[in-house]
mmCIF file of the N, C-alpha and C atoms, coordinates in Angstrom:
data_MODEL
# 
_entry.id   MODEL 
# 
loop_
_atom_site.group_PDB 
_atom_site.id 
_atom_site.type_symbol 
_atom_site.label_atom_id 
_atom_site.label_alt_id 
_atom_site.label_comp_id 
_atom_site.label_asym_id 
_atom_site.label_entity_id 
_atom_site.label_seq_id 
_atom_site.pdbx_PDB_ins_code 
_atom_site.Cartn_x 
_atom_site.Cartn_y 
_atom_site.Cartn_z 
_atom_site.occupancy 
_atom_site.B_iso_or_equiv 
_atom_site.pdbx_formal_charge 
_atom_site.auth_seq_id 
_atom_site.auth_comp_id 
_atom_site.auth_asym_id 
_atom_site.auth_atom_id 
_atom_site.pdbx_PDB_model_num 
ATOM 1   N N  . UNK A 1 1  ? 96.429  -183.088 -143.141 1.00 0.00 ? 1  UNK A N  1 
ATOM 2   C CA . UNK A 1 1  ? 97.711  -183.091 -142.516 1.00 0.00 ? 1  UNK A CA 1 
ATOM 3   C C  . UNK A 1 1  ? 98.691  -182.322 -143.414 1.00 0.00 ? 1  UNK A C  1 
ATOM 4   N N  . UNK A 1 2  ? 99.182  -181.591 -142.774 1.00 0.00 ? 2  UNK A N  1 
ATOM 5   C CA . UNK A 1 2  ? 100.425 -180.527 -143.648 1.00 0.00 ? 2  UNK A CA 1 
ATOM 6   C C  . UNK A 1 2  ? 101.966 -181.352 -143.061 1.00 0.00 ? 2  UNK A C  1 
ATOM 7   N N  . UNK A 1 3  ? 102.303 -181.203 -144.349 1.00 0.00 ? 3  UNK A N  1 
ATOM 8   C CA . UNK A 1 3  ? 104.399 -181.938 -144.343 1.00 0.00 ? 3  UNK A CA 1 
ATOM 9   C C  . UNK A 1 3  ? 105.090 -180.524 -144.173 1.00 0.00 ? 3  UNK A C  1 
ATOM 10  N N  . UNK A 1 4  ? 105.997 -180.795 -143.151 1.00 0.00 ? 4  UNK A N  1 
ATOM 11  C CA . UNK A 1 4  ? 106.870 -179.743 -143.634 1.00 0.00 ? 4  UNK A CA 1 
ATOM 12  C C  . UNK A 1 4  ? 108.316 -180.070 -143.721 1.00 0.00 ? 4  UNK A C  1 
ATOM 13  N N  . UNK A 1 5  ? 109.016 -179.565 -144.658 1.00 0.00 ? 5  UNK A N  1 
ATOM 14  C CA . UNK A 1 5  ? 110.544 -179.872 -144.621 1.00 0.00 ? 5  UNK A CA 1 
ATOM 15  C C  . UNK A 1 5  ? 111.250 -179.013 -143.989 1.00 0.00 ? 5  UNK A C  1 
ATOM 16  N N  . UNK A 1 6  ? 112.007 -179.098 -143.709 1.00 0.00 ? 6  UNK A N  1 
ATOM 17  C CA . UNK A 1 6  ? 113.173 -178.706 -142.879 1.00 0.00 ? 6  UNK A CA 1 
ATOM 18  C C  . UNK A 1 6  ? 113.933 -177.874 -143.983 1.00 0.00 ? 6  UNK A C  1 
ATOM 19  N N  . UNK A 1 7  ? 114.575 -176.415 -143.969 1.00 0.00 ? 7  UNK A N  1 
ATOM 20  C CA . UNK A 1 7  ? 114.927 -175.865 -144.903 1.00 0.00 ? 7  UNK A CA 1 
ATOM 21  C C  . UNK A 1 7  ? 116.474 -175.957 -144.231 1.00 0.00 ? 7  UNK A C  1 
ATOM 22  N N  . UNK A 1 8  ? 117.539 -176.051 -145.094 1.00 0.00 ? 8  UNK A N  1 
ATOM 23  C CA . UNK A 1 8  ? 119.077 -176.060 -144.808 1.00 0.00 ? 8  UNK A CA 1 
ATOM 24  C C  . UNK A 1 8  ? 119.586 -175.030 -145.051 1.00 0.00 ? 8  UNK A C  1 
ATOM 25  N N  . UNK A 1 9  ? 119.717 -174.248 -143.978 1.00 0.00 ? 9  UNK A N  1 
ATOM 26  C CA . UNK A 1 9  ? 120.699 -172.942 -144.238 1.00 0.00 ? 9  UNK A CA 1 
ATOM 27  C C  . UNK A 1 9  ? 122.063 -172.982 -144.448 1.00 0.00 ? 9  UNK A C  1 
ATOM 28  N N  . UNK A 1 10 ? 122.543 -174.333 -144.735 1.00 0.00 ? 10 UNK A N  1 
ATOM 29  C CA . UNK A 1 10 ? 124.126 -174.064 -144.499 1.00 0.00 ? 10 UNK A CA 1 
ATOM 30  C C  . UNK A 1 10 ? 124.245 -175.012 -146.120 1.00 0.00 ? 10 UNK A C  1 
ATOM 31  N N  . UNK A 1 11 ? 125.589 -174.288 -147.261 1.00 0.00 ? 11 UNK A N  1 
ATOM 32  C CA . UNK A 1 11 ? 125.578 -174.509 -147.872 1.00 0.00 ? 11 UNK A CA 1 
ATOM 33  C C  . UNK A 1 11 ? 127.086 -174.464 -148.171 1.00 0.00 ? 11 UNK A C  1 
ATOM 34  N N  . UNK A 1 12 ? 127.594 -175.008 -148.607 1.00 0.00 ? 12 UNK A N  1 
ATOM 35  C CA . UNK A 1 12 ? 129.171 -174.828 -149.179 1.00 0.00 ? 12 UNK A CA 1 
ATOM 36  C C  . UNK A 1 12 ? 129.415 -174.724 -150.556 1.00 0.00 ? 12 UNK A C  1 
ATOM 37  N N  . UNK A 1 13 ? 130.289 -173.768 -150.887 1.00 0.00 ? 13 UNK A N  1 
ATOM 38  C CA . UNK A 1 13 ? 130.215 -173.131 -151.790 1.00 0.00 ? 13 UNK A CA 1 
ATOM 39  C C  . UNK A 1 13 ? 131.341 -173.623 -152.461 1.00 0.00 ? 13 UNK A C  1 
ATOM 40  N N  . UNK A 1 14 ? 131.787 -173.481 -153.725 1.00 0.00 ? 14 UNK A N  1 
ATOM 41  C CA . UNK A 1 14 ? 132.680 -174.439 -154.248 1.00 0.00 ? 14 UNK A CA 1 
ATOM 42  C C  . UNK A 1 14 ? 133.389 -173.226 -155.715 1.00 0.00 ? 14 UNK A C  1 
ATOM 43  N N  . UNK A 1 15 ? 134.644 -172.918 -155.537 1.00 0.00 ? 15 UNK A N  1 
ATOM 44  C CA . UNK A 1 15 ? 134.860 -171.795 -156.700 1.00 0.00 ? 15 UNK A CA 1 
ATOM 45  C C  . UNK A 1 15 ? 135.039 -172.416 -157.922 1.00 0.00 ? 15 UNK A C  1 
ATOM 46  N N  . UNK A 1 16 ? 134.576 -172.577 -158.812 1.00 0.00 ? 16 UNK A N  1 
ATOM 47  C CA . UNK A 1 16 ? 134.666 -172.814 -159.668 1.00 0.00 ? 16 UNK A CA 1 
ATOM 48  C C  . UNK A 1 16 ? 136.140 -172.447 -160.636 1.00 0.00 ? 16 UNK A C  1 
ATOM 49  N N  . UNK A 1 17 ? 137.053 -171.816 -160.124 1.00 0.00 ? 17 UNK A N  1 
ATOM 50  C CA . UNK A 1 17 ? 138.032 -171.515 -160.629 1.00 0.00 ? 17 UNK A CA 1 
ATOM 51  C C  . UNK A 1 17 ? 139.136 -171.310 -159.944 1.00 0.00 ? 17 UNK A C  1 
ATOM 52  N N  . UNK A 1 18 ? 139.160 -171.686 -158.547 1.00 0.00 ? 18 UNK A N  1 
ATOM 53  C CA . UNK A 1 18 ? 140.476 -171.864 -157.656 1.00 0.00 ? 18 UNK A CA 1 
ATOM 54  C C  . UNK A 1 18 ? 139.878 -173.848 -156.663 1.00 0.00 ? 18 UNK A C  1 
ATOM 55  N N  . UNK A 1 19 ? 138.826 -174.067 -156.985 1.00 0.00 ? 19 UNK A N  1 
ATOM 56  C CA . UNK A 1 19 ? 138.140 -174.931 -155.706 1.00 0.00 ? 19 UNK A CA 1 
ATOM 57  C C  . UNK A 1 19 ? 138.037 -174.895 -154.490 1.00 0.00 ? 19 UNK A C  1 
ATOM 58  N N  . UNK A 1 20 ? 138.301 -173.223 -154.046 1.00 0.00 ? 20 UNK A N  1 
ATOM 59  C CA . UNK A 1 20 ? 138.200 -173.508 -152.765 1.00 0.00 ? 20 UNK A CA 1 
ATOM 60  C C  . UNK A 1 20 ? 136.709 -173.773 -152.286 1.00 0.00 ? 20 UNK A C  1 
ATOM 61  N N  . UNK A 1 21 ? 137.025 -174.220 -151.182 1.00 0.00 ? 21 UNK A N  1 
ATOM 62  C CA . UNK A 1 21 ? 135.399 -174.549 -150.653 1.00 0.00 ? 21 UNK A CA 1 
ATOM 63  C C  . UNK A 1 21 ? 135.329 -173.564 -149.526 1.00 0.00 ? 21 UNK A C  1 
ATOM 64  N N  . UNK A 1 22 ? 133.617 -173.174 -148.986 1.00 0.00 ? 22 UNK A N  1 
ATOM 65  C CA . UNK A 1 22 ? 133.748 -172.139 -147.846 1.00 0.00 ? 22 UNK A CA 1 
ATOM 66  C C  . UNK A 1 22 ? 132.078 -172.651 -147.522 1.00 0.00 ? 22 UNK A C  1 
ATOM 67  N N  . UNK A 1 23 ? 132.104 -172.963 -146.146 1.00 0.00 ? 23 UNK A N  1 
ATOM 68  C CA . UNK A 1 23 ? 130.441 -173.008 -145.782 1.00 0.00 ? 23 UNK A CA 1 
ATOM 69  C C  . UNK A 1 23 ? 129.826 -171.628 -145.335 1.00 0.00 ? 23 UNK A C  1 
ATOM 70  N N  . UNK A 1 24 ? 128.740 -171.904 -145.866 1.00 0.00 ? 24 UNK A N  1 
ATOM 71  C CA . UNK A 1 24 ? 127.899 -170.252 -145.200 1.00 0.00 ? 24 UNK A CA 1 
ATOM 72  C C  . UNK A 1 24 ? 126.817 -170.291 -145.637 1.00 0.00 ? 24 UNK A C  1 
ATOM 73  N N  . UNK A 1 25 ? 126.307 -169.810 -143.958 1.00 0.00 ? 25 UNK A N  1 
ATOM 74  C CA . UNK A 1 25 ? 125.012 -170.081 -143.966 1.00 0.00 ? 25 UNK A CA 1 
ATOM 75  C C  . UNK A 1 25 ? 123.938 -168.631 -145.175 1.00 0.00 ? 25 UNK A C  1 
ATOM 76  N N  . UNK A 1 26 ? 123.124 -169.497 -145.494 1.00 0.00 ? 26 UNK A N  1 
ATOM 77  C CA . UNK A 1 26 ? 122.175 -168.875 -146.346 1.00 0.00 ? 26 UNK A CA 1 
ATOM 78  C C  . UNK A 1 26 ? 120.925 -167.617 -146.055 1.00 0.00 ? 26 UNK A C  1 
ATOM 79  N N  . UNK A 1 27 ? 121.411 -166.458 -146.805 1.00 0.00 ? 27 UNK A N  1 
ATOM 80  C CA . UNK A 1 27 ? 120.359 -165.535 -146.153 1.00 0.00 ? 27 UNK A CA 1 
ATOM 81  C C  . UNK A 1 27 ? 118.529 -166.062 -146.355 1.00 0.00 ? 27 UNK A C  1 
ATOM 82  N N  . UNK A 1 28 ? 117.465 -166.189 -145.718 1.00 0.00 ? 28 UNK A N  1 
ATOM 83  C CA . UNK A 1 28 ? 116.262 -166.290 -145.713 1.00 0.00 ? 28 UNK A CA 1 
ATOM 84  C C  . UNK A 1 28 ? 115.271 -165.139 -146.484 1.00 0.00 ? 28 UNK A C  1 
ATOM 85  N N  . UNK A 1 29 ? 116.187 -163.806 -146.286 1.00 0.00 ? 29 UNK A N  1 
ATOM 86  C CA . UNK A 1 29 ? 115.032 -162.591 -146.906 1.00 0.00 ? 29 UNK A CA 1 
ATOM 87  C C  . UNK A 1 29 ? 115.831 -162.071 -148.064 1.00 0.00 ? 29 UNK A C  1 
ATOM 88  N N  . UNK A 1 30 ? 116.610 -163.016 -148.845 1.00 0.00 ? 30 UNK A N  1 
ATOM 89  C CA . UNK A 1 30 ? 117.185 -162.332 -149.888 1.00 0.00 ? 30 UNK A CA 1 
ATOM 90  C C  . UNK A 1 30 ? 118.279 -162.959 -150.910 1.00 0.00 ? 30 UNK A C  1 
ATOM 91  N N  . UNK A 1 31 ? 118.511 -162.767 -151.748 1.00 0.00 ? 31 UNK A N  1 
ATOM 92  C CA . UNK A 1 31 ? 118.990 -163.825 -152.648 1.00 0.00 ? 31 UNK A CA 1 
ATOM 93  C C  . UNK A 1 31 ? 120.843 -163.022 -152.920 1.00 0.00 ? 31 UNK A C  1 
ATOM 94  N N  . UNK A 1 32 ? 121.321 -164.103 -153.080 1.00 0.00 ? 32 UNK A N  1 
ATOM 95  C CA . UNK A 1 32 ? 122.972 -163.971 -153.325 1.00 0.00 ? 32 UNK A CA 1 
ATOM 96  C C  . UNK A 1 32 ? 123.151 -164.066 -154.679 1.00 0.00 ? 32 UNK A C  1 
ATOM 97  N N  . UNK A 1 33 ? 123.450 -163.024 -155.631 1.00 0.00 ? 33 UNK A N  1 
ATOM 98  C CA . UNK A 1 33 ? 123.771 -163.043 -156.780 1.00 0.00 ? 33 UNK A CA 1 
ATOM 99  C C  . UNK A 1 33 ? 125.160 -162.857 -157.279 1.00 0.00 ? 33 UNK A C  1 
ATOM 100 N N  . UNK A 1 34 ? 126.149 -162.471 -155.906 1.00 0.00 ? 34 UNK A N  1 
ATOM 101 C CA . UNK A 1 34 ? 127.405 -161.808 -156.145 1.00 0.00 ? 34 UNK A CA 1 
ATOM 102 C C  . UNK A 1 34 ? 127.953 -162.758 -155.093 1.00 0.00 ? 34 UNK A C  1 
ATOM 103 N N  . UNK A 1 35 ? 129.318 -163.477 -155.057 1.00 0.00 ? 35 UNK A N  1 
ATOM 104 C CA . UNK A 1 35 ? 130.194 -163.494 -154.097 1.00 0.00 ? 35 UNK A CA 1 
ATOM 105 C C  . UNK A 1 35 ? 131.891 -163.716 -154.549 1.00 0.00 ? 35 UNK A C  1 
ATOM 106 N N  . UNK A 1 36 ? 132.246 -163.015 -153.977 1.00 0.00 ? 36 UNK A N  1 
ATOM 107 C CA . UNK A 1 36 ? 133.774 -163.080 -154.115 1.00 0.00 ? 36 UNK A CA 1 
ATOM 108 C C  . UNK A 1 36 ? 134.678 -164.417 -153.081 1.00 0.00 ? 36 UNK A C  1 
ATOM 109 N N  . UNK A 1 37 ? 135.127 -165.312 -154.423 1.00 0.00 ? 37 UNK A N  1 
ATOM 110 C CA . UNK A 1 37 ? 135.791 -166.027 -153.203 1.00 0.00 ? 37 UNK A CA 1 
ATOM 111 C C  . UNK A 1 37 ? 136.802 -165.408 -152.252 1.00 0.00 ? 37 UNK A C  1 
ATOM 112 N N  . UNK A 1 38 ? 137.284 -165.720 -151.155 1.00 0.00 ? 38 UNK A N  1 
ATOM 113 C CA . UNK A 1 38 ? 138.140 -165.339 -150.654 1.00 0.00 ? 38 UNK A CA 1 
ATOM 114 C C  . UNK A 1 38 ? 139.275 -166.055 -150.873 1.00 0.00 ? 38 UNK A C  1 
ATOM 115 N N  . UNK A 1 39 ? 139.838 -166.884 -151.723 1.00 0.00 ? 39 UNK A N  1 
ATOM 116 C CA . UNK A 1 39 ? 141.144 -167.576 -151.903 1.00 0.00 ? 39 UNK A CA 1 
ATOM 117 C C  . UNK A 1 39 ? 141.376 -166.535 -153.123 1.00 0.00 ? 39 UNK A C  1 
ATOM 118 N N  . UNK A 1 40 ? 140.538 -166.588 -154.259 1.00 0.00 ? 40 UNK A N  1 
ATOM 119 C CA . UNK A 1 40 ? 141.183 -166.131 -155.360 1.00 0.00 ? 40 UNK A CA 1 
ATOM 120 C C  . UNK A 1 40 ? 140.586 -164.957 -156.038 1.00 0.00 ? 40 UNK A C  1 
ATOM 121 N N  . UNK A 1 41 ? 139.611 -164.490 -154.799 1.00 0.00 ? 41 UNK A N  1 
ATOM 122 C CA . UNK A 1 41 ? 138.861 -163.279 -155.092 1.00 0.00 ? 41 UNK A CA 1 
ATOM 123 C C  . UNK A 1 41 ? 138.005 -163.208 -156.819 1.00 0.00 ? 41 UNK A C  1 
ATOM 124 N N  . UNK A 1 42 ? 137.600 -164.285 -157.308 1.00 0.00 ? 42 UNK A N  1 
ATOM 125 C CA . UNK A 1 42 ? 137.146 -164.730 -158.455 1.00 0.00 ? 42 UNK A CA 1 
ATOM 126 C C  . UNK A 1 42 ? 135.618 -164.147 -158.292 1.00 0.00 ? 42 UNK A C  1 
ATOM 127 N N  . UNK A 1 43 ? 135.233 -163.078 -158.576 1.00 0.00 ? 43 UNK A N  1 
ATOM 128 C CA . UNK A 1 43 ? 133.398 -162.599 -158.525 1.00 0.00 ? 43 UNK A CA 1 
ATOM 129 C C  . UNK A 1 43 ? 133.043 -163.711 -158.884 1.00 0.00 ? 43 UNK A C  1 
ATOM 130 N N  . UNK A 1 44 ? 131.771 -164.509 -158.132 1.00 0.00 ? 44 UNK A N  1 
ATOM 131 C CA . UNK A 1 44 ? 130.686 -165.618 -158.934 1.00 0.00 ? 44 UNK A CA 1 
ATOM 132 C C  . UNK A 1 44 ? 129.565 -164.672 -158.964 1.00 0.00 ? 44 UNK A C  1 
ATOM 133 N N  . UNK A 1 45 ? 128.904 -165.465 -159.811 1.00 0.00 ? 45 UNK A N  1 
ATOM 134 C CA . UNK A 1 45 ? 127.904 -165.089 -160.721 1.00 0.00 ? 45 UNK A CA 1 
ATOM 135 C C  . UNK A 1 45 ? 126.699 -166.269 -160.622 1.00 0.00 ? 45 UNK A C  1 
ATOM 136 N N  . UNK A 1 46 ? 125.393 -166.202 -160.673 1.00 0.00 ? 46 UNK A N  1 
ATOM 137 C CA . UNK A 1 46 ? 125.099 -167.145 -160.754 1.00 0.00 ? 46 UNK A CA 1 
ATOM 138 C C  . UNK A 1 46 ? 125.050 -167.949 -162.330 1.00 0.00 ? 46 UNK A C  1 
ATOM 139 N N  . UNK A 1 47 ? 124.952 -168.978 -162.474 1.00 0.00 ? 47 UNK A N  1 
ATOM 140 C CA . UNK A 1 47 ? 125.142 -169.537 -163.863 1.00 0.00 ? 47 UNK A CA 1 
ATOM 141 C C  . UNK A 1 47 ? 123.539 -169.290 -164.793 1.00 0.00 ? 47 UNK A C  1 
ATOM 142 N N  . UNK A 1 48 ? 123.519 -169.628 -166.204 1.00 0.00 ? 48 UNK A N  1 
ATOM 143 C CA . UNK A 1 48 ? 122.532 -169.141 -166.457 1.00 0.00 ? 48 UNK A CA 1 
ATOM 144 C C  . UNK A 1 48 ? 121.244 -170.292 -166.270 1.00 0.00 ? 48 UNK A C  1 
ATOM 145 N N  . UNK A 1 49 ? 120.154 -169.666 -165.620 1.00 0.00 ? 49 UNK A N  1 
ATOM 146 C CA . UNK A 1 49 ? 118.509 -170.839 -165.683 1.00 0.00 ? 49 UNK A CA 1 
ATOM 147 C C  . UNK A 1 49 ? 118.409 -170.945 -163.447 1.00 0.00 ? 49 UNK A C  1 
ATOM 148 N N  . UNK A 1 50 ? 119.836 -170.363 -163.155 1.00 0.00 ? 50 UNK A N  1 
ATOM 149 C CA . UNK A 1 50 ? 120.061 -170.562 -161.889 1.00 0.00 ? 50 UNK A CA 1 
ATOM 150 C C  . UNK A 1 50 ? 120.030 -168.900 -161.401 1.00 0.00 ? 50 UNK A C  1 
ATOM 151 N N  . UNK A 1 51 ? 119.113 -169.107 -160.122 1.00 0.00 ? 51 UNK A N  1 
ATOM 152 C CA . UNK A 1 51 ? 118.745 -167.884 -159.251 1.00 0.00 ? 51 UNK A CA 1 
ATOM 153 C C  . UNK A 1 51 ? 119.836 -167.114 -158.801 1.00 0.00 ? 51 UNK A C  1 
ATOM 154 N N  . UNK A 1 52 ? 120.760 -168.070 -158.537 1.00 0.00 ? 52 UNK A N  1 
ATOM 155 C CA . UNK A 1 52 ? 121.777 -167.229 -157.495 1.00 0.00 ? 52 UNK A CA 1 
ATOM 156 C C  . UNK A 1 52 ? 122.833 -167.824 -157.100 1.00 0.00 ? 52 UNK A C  1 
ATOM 157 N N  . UNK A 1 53 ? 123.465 -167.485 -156.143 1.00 0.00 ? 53 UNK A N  1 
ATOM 158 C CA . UNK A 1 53 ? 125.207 -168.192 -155.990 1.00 0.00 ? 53 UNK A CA 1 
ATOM 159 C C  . UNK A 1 53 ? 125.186 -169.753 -155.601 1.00 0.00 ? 53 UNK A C  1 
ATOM 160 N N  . UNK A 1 54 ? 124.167 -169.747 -154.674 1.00 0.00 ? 54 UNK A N  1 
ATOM 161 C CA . UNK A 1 54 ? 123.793 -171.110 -154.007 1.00 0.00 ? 54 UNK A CA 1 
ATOM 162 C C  . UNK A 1 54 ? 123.395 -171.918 -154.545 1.00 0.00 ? 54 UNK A C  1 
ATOM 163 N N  . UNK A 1 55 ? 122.464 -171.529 -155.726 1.00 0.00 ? 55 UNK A N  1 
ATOM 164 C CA . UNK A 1 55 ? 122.161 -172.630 -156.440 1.00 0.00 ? 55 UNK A CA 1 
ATOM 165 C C  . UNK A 1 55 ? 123.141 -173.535 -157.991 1.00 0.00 ? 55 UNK A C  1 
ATOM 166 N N  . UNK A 1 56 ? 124.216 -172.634 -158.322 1.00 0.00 ? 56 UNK A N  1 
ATOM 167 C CA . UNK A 1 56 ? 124.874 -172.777 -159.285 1.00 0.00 ? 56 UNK A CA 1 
ATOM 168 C C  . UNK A 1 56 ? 126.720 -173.178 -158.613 1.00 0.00 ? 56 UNK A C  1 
ATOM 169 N N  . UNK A 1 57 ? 126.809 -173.246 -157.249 1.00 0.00 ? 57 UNK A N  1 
ATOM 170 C CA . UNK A 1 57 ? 127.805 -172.980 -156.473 1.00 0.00 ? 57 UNK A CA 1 
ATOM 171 C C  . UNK A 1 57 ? 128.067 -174.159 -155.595 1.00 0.00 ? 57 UNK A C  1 
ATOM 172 N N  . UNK A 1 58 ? 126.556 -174.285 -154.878 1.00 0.00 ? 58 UNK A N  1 
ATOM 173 C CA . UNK A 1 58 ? 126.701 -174.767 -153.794 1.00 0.00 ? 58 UNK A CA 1 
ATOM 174 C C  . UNK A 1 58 ? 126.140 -175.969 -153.628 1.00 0.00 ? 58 UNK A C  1 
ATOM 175 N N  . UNK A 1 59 ? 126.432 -176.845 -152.587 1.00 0.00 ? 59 UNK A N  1 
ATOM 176 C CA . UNK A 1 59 ? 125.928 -178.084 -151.780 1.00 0.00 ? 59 UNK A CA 1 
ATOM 177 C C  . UNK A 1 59 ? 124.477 -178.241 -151.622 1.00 0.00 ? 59 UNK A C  1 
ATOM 178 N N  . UNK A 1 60 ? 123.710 -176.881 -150.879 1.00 0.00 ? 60 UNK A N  1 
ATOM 179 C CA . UNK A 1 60 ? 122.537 -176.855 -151.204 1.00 0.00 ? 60 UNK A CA 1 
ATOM 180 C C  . UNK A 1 60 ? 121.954 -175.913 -151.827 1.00 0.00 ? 60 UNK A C  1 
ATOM 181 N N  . UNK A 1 61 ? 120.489 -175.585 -152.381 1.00 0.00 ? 61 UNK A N  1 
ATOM 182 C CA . UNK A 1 61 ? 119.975 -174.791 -153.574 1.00 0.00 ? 61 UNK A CA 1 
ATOM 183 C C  . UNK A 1 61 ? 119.460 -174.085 -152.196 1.00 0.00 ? 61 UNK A C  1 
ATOM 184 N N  . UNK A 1 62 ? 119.372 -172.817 -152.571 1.00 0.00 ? 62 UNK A N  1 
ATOM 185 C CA . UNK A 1 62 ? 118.793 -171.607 -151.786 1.00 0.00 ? 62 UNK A CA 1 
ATOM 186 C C  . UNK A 1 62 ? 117.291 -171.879 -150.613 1.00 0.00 ? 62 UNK A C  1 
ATOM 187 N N  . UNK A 1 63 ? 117.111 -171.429 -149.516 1.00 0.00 ? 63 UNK A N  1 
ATOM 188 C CA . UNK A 1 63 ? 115.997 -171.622 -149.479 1.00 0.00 ? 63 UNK A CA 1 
ATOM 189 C C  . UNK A 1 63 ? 114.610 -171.568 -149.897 1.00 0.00 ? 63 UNK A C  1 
ATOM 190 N N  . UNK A 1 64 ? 114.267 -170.524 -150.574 1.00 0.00 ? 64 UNK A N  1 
ATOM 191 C CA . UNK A 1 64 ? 113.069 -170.203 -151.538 1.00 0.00 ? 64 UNK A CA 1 
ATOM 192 C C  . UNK A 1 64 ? 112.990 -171.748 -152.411 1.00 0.00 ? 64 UNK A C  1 
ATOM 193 N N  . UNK A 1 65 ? 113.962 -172.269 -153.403 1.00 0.00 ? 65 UNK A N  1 
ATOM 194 C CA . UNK A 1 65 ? 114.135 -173.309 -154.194 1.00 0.00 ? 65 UNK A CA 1 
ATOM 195 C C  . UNK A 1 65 ? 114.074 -174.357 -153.149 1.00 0.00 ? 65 UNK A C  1 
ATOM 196 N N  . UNK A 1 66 ? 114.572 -174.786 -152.097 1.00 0.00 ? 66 UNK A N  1 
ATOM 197 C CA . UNK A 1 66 ? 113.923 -175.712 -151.490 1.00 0.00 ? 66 UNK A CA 1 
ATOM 198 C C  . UNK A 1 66 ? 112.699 -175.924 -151.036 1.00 0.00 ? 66 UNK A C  1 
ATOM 199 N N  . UNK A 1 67 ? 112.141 -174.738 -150.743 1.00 0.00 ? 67 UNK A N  1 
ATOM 200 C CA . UNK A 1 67 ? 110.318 -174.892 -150.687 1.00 0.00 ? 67 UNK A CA 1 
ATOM 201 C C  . UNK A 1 67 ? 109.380 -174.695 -151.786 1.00 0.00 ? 67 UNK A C  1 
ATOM 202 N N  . UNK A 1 68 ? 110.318 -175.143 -152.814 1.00 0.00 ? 68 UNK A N  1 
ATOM 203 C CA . UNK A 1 68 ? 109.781 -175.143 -154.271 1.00 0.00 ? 68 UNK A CA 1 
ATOM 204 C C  . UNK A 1 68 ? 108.828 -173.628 -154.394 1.00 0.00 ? 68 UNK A C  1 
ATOM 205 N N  . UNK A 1 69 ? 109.263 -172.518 -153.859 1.00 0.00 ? 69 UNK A N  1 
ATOM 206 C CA . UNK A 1 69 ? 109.338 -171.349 -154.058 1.00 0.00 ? 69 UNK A CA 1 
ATOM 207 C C  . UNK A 1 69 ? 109.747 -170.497 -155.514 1.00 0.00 ? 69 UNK A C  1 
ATOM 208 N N  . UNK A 1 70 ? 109.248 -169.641 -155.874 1.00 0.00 ? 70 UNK A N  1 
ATOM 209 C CA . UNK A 1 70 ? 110.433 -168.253 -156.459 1.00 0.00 ? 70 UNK A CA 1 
ATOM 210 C C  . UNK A 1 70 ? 111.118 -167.685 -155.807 1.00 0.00 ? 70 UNK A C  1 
ATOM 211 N N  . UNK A 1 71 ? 112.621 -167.959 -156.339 1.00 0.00 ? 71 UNK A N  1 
ATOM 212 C CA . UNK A 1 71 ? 113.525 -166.911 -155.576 1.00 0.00 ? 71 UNK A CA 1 
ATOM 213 C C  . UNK A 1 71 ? 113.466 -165.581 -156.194 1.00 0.00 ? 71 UNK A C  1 
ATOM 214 N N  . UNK A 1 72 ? 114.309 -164.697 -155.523 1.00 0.00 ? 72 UNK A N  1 
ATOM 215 C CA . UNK A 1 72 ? 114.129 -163.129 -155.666 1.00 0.00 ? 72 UNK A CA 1 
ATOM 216 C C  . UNK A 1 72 ? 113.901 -162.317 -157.227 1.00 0.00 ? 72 UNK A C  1 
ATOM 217 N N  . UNK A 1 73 ? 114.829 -163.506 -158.426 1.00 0.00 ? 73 UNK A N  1 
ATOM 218 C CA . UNK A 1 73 ? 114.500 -162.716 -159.689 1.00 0.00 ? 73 UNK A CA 1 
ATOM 219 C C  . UNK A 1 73 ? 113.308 -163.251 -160.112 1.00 0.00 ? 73 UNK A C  1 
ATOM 220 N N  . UNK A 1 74 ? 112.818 -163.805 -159.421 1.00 0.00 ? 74 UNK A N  1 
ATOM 221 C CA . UNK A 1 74 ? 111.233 -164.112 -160.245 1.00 0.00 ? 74 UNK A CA 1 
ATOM 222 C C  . UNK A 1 74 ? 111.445 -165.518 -161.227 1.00 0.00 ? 74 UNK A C  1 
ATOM 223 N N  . UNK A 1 75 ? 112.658 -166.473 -160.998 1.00 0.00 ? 75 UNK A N  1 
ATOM 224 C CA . UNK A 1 75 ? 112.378 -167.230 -162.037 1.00 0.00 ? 75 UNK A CA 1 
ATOM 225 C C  . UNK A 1 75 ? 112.158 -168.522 -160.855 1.00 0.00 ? 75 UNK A C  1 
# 
């Protein structure tokens, strides 16, 4: 018998330097390493040991990392 989880595309993102919050849904074929908030236009970055915006940012960790995957940089 195979489990499968349910992967969450929707993630809210949290600025680390104004707080705004913003939901958005998560790309499937590719990883977010860059986003500009739109309140305070602050570039994120992902933090370091973390893949990408979603996972250092957000509500939920990327999809690749939820299917206990590699995301796009290989870590």
């Amino acid at each position: 018998m195979s489990w499968t989880t349910e992967v969450i595309l929707e993630s809210e993102l949290t600025c680390p330097k104004c707080q705004h919050k913003k939901k958005e849904t998560m790309p499937t074929d590719a990883c977010l390493w860059f986003y500009e908030c739109e309140n305070c236009k602050q570039l994120l970055k992902p933090l370091p040991g973390d893949c990408c915006v979603y996972c250092s940012y957000g509500t939920v960790p990327c999809p690749p990392i939820q299917q206990n995957l590699r995301c796009c940089n290989g870590q």
